[in-house]
Each structure stands twice: as C-alpha cells, then as structure tokens.
C-alpha positions in Angstrom: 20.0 -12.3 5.9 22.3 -14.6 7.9 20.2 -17.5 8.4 19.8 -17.7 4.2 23.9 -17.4 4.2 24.0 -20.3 7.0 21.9 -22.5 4.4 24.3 -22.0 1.4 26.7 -22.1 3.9 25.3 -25.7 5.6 24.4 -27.1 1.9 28.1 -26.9 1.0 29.9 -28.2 3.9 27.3 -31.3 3.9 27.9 -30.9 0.0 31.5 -31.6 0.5 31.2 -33.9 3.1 29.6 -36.4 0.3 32.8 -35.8 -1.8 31.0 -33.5 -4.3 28.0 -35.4 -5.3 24.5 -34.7 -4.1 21.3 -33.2 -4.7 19.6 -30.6 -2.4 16.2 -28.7 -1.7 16.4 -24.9 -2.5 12.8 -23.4 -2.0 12.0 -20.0 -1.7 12.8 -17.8 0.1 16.1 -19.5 -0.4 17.6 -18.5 -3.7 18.8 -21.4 -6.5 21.7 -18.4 -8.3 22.9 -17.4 -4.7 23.4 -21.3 -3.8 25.0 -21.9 -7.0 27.2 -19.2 -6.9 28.4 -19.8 -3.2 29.4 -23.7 -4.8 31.0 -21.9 -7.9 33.1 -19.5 -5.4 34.5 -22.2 -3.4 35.3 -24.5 -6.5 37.3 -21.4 -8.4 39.3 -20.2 -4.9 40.7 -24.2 -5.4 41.3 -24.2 -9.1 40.6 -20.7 -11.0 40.8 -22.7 -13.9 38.0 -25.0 -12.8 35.9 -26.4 -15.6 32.1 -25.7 -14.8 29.0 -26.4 -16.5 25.2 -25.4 -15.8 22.6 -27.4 -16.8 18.9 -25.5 -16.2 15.5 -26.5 -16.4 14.7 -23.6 -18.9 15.1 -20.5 -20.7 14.1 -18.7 -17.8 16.0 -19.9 -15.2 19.0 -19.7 -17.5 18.8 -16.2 -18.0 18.2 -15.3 -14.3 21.6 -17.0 -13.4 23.3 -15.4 -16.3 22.2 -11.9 -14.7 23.3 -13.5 -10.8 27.1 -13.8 -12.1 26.6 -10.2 -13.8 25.7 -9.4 -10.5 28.0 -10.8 -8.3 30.9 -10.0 -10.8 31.8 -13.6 -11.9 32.9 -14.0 -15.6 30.0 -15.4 -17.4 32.2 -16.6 -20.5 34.2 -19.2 -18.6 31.0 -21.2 -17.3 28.7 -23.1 -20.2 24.9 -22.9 -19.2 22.6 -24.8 -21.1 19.1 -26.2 -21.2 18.5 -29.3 -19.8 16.7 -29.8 -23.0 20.0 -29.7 -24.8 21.3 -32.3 -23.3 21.9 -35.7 -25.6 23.4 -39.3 -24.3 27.1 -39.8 -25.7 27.8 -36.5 -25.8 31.0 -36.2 -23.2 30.2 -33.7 -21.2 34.1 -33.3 -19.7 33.7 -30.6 -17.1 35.1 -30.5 -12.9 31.4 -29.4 -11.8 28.1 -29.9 -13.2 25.4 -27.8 -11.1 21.8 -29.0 -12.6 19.2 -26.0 -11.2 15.4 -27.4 -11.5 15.4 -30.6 -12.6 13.2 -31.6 -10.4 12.0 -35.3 -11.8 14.4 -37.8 -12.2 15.8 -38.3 -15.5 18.4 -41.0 -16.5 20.5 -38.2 -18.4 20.9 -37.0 -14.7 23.0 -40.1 -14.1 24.8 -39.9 -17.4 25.8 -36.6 -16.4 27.0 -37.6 -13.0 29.3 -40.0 -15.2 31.3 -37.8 -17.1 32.3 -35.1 -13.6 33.8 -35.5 -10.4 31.6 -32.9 -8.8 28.1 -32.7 -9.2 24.9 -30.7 -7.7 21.7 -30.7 -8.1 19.5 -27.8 -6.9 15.7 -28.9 -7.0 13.3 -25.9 -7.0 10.3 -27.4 -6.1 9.2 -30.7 -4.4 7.9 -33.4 -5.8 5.4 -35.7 -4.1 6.6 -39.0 -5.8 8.2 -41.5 -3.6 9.8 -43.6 -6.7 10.9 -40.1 -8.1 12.6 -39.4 -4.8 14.4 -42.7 -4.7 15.3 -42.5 -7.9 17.0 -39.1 -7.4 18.2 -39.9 -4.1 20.0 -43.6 -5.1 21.9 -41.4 -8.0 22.6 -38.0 -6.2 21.7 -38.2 -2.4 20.0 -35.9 -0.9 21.2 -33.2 1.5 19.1 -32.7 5.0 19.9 -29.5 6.1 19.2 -28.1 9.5 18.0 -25.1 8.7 14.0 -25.3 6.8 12.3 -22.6 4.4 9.8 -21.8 7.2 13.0 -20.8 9.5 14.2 -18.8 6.4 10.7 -17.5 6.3 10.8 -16.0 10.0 13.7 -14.9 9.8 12.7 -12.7 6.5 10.0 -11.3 8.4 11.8 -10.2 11.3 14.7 -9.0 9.4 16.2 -5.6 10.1 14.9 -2.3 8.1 16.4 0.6 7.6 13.5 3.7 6.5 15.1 6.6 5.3 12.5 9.1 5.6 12.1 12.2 3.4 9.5 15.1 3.5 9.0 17.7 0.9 6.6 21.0 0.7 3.6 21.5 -0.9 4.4 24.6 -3.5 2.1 27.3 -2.8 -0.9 26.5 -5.2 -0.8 23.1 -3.3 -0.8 24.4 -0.1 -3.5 26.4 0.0 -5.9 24.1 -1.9 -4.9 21.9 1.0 -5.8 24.3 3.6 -8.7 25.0 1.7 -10.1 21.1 1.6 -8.7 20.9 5.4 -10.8 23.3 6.5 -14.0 22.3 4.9 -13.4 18.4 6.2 -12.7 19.8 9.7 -16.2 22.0 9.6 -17.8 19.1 7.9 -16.8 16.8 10.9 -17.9 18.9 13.6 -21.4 19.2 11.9 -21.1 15.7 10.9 -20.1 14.2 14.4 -17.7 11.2 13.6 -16.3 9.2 10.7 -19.3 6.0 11.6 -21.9 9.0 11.0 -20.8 9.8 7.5 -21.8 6.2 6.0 -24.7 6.3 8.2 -25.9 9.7 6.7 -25.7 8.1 3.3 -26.8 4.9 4.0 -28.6 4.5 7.3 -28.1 2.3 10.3 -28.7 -1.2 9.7 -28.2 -2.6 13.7 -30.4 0.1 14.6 -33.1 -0.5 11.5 -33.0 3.1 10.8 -32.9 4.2 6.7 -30.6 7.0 5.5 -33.6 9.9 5.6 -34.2 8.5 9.8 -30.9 9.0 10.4 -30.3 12.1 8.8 -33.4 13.7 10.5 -32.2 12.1 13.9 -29.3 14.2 13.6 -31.0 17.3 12.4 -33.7 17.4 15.1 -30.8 16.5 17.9 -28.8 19.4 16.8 -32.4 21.9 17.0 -33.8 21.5 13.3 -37.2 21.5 12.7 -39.7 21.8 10.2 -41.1 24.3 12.0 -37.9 27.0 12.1 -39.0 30.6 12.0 -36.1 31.7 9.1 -36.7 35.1 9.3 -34.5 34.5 12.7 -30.7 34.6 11.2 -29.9 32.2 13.3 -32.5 29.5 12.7 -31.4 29.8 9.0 -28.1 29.1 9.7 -29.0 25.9 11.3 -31.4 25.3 8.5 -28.7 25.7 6.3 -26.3 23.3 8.4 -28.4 20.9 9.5 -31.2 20.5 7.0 -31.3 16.9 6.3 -31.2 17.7 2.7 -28.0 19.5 3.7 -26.4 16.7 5.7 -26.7 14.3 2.4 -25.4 17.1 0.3 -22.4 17.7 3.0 -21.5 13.8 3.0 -21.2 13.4 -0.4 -19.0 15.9 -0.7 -16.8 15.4 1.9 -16.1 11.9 0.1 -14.9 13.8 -2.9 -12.6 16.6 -1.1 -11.2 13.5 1.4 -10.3 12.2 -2.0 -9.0 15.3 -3.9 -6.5 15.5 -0.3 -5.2 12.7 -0.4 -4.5 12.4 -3.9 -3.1 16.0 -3.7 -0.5 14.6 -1.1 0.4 11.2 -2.3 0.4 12.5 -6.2 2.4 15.3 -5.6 4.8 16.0 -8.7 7.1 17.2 -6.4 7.9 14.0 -5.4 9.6 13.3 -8.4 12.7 14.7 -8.4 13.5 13.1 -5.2 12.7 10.0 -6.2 14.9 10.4 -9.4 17.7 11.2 -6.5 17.3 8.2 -4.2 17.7 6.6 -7.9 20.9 8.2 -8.9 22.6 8.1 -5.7 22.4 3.9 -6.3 23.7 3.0 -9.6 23.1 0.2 -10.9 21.2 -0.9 -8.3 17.0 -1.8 -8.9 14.4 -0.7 -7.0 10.9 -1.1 -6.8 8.5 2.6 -6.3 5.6 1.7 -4.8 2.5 4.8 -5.3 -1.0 4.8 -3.9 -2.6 5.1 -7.2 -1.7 3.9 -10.4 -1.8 7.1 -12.2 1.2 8.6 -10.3 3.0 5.4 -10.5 2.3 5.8 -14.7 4.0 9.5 -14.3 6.8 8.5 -12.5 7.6 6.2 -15.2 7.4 8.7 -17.9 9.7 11.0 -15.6 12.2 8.3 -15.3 12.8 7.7 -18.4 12.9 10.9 -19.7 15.7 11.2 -17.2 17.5 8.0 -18.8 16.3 5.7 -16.0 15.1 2.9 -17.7 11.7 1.9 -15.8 8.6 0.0 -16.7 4.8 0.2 -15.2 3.0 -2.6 -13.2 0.1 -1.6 -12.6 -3.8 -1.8 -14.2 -3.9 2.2 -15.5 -1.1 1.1 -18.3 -2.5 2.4 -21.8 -2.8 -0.2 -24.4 0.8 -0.3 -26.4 1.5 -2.4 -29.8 3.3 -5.2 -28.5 6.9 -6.3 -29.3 9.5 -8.8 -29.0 12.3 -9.1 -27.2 14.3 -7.4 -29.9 12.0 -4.6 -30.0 10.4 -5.4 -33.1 6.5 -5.4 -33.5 4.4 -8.5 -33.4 1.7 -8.7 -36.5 -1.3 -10.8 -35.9 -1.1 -13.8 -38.0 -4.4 -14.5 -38.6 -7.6 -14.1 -39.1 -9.1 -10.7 -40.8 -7.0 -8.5 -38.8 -3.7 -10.3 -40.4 -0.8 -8.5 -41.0 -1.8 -5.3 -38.3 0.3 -4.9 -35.4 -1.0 -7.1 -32.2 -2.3 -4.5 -29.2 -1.3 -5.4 -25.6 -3.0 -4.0 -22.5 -1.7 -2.9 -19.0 -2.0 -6.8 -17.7 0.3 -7.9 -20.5 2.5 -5.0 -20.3 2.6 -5.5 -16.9 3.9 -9.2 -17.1 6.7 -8.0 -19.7 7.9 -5.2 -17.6 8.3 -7.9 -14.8 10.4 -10.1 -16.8 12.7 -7.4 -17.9 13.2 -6.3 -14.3 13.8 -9.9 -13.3 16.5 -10.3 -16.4 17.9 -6.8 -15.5 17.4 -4.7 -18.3 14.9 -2.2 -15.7 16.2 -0.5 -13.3 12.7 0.5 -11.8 9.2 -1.0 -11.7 6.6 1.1 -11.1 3.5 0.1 -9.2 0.7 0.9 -7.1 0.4 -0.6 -3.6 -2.5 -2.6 -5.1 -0.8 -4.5 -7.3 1.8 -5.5 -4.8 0.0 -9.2 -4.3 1.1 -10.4 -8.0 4.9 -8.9 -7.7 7.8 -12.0 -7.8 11.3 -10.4 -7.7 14.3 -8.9 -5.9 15.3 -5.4 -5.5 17.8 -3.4 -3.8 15.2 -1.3 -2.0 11.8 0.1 -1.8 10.4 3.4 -2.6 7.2 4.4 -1.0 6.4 7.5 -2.6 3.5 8.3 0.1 2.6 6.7 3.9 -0.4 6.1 3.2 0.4 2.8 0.8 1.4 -0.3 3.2 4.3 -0.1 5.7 8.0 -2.2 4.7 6.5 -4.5 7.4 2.4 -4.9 5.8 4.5 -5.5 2.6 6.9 -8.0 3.9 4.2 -9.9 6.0 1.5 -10.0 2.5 3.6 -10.4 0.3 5.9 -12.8 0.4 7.5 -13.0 -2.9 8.8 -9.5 -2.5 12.5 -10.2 -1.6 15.6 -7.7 -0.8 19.1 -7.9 -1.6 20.0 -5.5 1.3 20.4 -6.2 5.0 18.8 -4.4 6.5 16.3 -4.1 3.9 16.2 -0.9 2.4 13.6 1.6 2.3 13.1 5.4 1.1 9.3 6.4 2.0 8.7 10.6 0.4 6.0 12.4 2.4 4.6 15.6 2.0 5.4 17.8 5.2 2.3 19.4 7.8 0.0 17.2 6.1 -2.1 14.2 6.0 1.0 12.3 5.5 3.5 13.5 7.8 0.9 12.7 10.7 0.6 9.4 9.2 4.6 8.8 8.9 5.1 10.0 12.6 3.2 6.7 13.6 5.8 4.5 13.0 8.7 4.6 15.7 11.8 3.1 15.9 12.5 -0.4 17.1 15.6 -2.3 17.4 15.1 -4.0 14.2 13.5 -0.9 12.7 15.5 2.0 11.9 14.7 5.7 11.0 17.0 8.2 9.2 14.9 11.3 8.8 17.3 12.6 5.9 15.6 15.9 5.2 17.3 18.9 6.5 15.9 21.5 8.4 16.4 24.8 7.5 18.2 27.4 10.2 17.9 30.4 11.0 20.2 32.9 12.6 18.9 35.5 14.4 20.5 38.7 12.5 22.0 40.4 15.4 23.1 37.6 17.9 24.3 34.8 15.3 22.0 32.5 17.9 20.1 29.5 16.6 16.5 30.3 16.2 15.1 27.4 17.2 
C-alpha cells in the first residue's frame, strides 16, 4: 500500500534530518517490524557491518520482529533483540543503532540508552495521554510529526486495490440432484407461499397489521379459494385443501426453513472444495493465508484436510472440540491443584482459538481456519484470503468490519471457491469489476469440437 510505504518512507527522511535521534508514532494500520526494518535497510546499505540492537517492550513483540527479518530475508543473528526488561544501568550497551519498539512511557534507561549510540529510534505503539510523559519523551528523543496520519492510512486501506480470483467447481452427481431436489421444492413452496415477508408471517403473524400466525395463515388460505366448506370428493378441491390448508401452510414453512438450510450448507460445505483450496495453498509456498467458511464445521474439516496434506493449519472458530492443552514445546500442562492435581488441563475452542492465533502470528501456521463469524476477533496479517463460499462477507464487508484484518499483498489478494449453477454462482455474479476491484475467473471451461467440422461448439 503506497501511502503506508510513504510513512516509513517520511519517518526516515525526518528521522535523518534530526541526525539519527528521535522518537515516532507507529499506530496501526501502520506496522512497528515494517518501520523498523525500512531504518535497518538503510543503516546496513551504509555499513553492512553496522552494529544494531533492539530493545522491545515484551516477549511478544520480540518474537513478531524476529519472524519480520525471517520474512523479509534479513539475518537475524547479526541484530541483538532484547526485552526492555533486560535492560540494567552501567551496562555499555556499544551498538551504531538502538531501535526501542513499544516503550511507550518514559523511562530514564531510555536516556541511558541514547548515551551509549549514535543513532537511536524509538517506535511508540500506542499513545499515551500524559503531557509530562510526552515531555519527558520528547526533551530526550523528539518526536517526529509526520504528514501522513493513521486515519489517511486507514482510507487508504479501505480503498485499496483487490484482485478476486474466482474459482467454481461441480456438484458430483449425488450433490446435484439433492440440490435440484431441495430447488424444486423451495421454488413450489414460494409460489404457494407468495414471498420471502410471508414465510415469517405464516409462522409468526403480522404484528403492524395485529394479525396472529393462525389469521394470517387463514387469510392466505381463503384468498387462494380454501374453505372449510370444500366439497373433497372434487379432486380438485382436495388439492387445494392439501396446498392451502392452513394446517398445511405451517407445515410447508417450517420445512422450507430446514431445506433453505440443508442448500445452502450443501453448497458452501461442499468437500469438493477441498482440494482446491489445498491448491491455491500449494501454488504459494511459504506464504499464510487466512480460509474463511460460512460455518464452523467446514472450516473444522478443512483443517483436518490440511494437515493431513502437511499444511500445517489451526481452527478459529467456536465448533473446536475440547483438546488437552500444551505448551509451547508441545508438552502437556497438568493442573496443579486442587483434587484434580496431576491430570492433564482441558482447553476448549475459545482457548484453542487464542493459541492457534498466536502461532499464526509467530509463523509456525501456514493457515487459520475460520468461519465468517468469527472474523470480528481476528488481529493479523496474511498473504491472502480464501473464501470458500459467496455467501460469507465480500473482501470489501471484511475490509470495512474488520479492521484488524491486514494484507501483505497489493492488491490484496483473494481466492473465493463457489459451487457452479447454484445458489452461489448467482450470488458471486453480483459482484462486478471496478477499477480497484479486479476479477480473474480462473476456472476453465471445457470445449467441445464438433466431431466432423473441428468447429468450436459454443
């Protein structure tokens, strides 16, 4: 995203400008490891022997900048990062640059710091509403004004460029025509039914009219020629009995909620979806992604199909089942405590959840798994989406909600899997291209020759 890369960009000119001592603002969507490592590439292009030193505000933060230099291909072992924590008075810290990421308060170790470098940056992650703390910081390590604010950043974020590769596959032939099959009765159902509004209002009346569920049911029996009264040994008369019956309209509208269901989940569950998605995976190595499902189920199976294909992936959603929990090392944790002391501790899907998010954000996933639900809690970066079905949120729902979703690609990436003459290809169709909104139908058409001519059969 250029107006991100003009930040770093501005912070380092203005940066240099103050002969290598200052402090600066980095607030989401602007990224602390991207701003570091734009100062770290202009310091080694001057001395690759350069001396540099990273002082974080925790574990956490430590570990997500290791992982930005494995990233970005920038030897780890020749920079020392360390907890702020761990740093002690008299100690001669005898480096070219000292980059402090999240120290956010003023500290006097800052200033000892500053004494023992010629360089020295401090990016503060969040702000702090303390005028004497600003002073303070400000007096030792001035602060940068940059041109460019996090609600620019933020715009430009949502009106970034997208590119949707867009891939359909067929129902098999079981699929198909249990499809057809709950098509067809939804399709009768509506015609009998009237509209979509008429469906609650069979089930649970008309409350700006002050009609109950059995008024309006009989409304729509009697308009349609019902009656009490119907001679049945006329077989037509017991066909609309049979139809329109308000006993049958209530029977009809409950089941149509069911089949509407059973559709949609036959579409947007559909294991053969799978594969493809275990193909957008491999074609990108190395490179994380985020599936997004409609239901948390199918986002639970396409993590067991990953890694039984050697992907390593991890679920984040609610319909996780309970797991013994274990460290970091793999190794269970007992319960210390109590009359269950000794047995192995059992986490459920929230807590599992939280994990797999850390392990994606430390790099060791390649996938999370989720449903479009659980979207609103999700804090990372990936390479690209996959939307295994239409009928979750749009790239530009999810970029608008939820705003802690970020990409590493411009345009941002996208792979969205639909099932073809269905539900979901109707649904996909929808969205057209724009200029900032790209479509690559990648599925190829199959084509036939006609035997005799060699002509295209269009």
């Amino acid at each position: 995203m250029n107006v991100l890369n003009n930040y770093y960009e501005e912070v380092a000119n203005k940066w240099k400008s103050q002969k290598g001592i200052g402090s600066v603002y980095c607030l989401k969507p602007f990224n602390y490891s991207e701003l570091a490592i734009n100062i770290i590439n202009k310091v080694l292009i001057k001395n690759k022997d350069s001396r540099i030193f990273i002082v974080t505000d925790c574990f956490n933060t430590r570990q997500s900048i290791i992982n930005a230099f494995y990233k970005n291909n920038i030897d780890k072992d020749t920079i020392k990062v360390l907890s702020f924590d761990y740093i002690k008075k008299g100690y001669n810290y005898d480096y070219d640059l000292i980059i402090l990421i999240g120290i956010n308060n003023y500290d006097s170790r800052i200033s000892y710091l500053k004494q023992c470098t010629k360089f020295i940056l401090s990016i503060m992650t969040k702000t702090i509403i303390d005028s004497d703390n600003t002073n303070l910081l400000n007096n030792t390590l001035p602060i940068i004004i940059t041109s460019i604010s996090k609600e620019d950043a933020v715009k430009a974020k949502r009106f970034s460029p997208v590119e949707e590769h867009r891939i359909a596959i067929e129902l098999d032939d079981n699929d198909k025509k249990e499809y057809d099959k709950q098509t067809a009765f939804i399709n009768n159902s509506m015609t009998v039914i009237g509209n979509i509004e008429n469906i609650k209002r069979i089930k649970c009346g008309d409350y700006k009219l002050n009609l109950s569920a059995a008024e309006v049911r009989y409304n729509i029996a009697k308009s349609n020629g019902w009656s009490e009264n119907l001679d049945m040994s006329i077989p037509f008369n017991k066909q609309i009995d049979e139809i329109y019956n308000p006993n049958a309209l209530l029977e009809r509208v409950c089941t149509i909620y069911e089949i509407m269901k059973n559709r949609r989940d036959l579409v947007t569950d559909n294991k053969n979806k799978l594969p493809v998605i275990l193909d957008i995976i491999n074609r990108h190595p190395d490179k994380q992604f985020v599936v997004i499902s409609k239901r948390g189920e199918f986002a639970a199976e396409i993590t067991k199909y990953l890694n039984n294909n050697n992907i390593k992936c991890g679920d984040y959603h609610d319909n996780i089942e309970s797991a013994i929990a274990v460290d970091d090392n793999g190794v269970p944790i007992l319960i210390k405590s109590g009359k269950d002391k000794g047995k192995p501790k059992i986490v459920c899907s929230q807590a599992i959840s939280s994990s797999n998010l850390r392990y994606y954000n430390d790099n060791r996933l390649t996938v999370l798994s989720t449903k479009n639900a659980s979207l609103n809690k999700l804090n990372l970066a990936c390479f690209g989406l996959i939307i295994t079905s239409p009928l979750c949120d749009s790239v530009i729902d999810i970029r608008n909600k939820f705003k802690e979703i970020e990409f590493n690609t411009t345009p941002n990436l996208v792979y969205t899997i639909y099932c073809n003459s269905t539900i979901e290809a109707k649904s996909i169709a929808a969205t057209k291209e724009t200029p900032i909104y790209k479509v690559i139908n990648e599925t190829e058409k199959e084509i036939l020759y006609d035997e005799e001519s060699g002509d295209i059969i269009l």
